[in-house]
C-alpha positions as CSV (number, residue, x, y, z in Angstrom):
1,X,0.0,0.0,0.0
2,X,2.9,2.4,0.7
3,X,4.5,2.2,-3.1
4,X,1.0,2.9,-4.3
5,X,0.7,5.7,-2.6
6,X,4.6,7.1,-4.0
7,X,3.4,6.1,-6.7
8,X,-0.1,8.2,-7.0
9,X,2.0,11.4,-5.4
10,X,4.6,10.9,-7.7
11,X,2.1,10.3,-10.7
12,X,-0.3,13.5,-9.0
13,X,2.9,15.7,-8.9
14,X,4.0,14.6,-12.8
15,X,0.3,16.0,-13.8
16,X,0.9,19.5,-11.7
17,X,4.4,19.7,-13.3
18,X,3.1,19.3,-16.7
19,X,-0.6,21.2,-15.8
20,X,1.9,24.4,-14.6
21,X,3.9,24.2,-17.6
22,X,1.1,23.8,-20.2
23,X,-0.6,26.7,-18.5
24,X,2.5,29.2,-18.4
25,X,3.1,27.7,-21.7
26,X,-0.4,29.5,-22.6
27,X,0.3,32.4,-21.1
28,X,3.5,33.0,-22.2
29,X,2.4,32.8,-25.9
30,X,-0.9,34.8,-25.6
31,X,1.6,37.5,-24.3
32,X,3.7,37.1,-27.1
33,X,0.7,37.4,-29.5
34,X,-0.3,40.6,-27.7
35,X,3.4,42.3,-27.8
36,X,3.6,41.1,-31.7
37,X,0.7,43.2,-32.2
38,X,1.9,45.7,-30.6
39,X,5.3,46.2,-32.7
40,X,2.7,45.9,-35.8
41,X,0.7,49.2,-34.7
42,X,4.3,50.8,-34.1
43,X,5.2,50.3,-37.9
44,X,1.8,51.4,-38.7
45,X,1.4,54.4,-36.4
46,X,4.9,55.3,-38.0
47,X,3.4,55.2,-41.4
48,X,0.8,57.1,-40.4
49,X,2.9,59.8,-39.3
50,X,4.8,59.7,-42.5
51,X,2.0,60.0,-44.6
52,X,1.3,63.8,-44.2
53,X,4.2,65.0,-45.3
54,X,4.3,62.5,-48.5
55,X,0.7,63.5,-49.3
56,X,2.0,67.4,-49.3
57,X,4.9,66.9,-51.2
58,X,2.9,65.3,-53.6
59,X,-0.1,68.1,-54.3
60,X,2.5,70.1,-55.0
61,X,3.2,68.6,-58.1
62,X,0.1,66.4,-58.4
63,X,-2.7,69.5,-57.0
64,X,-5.6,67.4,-60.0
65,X,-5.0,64.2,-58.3
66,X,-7.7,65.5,-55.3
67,X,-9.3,61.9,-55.3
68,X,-6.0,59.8,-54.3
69,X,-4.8,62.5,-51.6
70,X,-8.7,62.4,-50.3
71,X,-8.5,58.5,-50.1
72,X,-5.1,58.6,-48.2
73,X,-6.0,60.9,-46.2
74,X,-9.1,59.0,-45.2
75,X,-7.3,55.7,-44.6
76,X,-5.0,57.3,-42.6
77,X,-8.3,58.6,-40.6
78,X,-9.7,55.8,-40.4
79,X,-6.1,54.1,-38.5
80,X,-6.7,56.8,-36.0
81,X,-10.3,56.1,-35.8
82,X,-10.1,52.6,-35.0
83,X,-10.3,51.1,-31.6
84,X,-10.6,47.0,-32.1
85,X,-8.2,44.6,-33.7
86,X,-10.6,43.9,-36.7
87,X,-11.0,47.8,-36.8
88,X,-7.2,48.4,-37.5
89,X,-6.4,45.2,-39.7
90,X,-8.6,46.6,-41.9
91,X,-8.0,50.1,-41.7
92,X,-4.2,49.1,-42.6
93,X,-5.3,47.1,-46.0
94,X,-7.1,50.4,-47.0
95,X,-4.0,52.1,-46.4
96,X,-2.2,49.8,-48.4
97,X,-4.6,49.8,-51.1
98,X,-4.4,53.7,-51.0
99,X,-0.4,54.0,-51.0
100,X,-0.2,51.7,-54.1
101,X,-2.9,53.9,-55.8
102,X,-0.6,57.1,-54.8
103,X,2.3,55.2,-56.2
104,X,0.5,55.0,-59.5
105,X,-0.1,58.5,-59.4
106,X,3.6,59.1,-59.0
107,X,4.8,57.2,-61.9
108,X,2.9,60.4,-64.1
109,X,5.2,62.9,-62.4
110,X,9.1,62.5,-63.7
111,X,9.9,66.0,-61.5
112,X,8.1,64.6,-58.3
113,X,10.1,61.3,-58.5
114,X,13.2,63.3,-59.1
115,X,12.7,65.7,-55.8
116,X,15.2,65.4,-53.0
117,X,11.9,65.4,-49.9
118,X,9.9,63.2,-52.4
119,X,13.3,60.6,-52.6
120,X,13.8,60.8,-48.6
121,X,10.2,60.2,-47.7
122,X,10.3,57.5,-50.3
123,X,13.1,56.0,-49.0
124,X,11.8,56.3,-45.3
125,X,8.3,55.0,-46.4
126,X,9.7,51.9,-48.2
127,X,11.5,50.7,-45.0
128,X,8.8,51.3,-42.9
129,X,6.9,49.3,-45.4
130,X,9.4,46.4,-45.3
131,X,9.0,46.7,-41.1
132,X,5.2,46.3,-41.2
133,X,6.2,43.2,-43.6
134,X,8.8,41.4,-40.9
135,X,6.3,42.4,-38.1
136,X,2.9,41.4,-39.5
137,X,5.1,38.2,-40.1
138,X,6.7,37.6,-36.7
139,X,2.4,38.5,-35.2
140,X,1.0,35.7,-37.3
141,X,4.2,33.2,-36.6
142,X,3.4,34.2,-32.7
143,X,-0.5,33.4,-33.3
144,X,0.3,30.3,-35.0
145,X,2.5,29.0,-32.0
146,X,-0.5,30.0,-29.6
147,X,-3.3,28.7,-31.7
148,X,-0.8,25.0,-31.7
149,X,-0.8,25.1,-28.0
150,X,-4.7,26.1,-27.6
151,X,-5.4,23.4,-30.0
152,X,-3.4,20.2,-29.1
153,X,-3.9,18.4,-26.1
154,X,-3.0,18.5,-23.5
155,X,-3.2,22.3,-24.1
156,X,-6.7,22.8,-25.4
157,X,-8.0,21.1,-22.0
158,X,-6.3,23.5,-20.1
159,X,-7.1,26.5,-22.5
160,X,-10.9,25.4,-22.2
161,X,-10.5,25.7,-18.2
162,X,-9.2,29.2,-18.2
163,X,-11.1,30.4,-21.3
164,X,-9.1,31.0,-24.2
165,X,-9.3,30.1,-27.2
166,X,-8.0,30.3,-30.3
167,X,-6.8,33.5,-31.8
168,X,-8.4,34.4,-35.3
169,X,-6.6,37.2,-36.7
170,X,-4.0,36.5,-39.4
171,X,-2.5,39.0,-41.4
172,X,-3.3,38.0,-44.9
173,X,-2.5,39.3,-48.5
174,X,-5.2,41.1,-50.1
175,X,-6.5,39.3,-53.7
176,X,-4.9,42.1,-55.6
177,X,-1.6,41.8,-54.4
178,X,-1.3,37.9,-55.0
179,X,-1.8,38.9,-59.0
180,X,0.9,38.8,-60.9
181,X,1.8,42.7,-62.1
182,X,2.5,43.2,-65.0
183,X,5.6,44.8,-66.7
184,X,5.3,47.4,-69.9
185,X,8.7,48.6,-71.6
């Protein structure tokens, strides 16, 4: 009777152990999800901020393009508008969607794409750009890595217990940006 009993405390500790760890585990990467995010609205808030001046260097050259600067100016509202997850995902694809569009606009202008502040805010937007990219990335790796542990037993259990559940919100592509563009010489 005395081995079963070590036995059963030593079995009842192994499930704490691994009950702790899952749990932490959760936590942990729920964090993680919520500091990604975070570091996503940084890039974006920085575009934001970048965006003014680019749209006023712009009508300087481009004053009959009204309808582009409008819609920038809008999404770039609409970012500052926005209060929920959902809300801001989507107010950064209509950014997106308006910055190519401005892009376009700029391809008309040879003097424009030749000026020194147009080049520098260029430059600065482009990297920004390429830090949303790396960030939206490392958010939906971190989601990923949550969503595995709130899924898989003996996780999902434990997840169910404290309620969390899975998270939903994955940066994806938009349908025009998976077409192919195409090239004109």
């Amino acid at each position: 009777m005395k081995k079963f009993l070590i036995v059963l405390g030593i079995v009842i500790l192994l499930a704490i152990i691994v009950f702790v760890s899952v749990y932490n585990s959760i936590i942990l990467k729920h964090e993680t999800i919520t500091a990604k995010w975070a570091q996503v609205e940084n890039q974006l808030q920085r575009r934001n901020d970048l965006i003014p001046n680019l749209v006023n260097t712009v009508k300087g050259y481009a004053s009959h393009e009204k309808t582009v600067l409008e819609n920038i100016t809008n999404a770039r509202s609409q970012w500052a508008n926005a209060n929920t997850l959902e809300e801001k995902v989507k107010a950064a694809s209509n950014m997106d969607s308006a910055l190519a569009r401005l892009l376009l606009v700029v391809e008309n202008y040879p003097d424009l794409k030749a000026d020194q502040t147009f080049l520098k805010l260029m430059d600065e937007l482009s990297g920004t750009e390429n830090r949303i990219s790396v960030e939206r990335m490392r958010y939906n790796d971190a989601v990923k890595d949550y969503n595995i542990v709130v899924r898989t037993f003996p996780g999902n259990i434990i997840a169910g217990m404290f309620g969390y559940k899975p998270a939903a919100e994955y940066f994806k592509a938009q349908d025009k940006a998976k077409a192919v563009p195409e090239v004109k010489f």
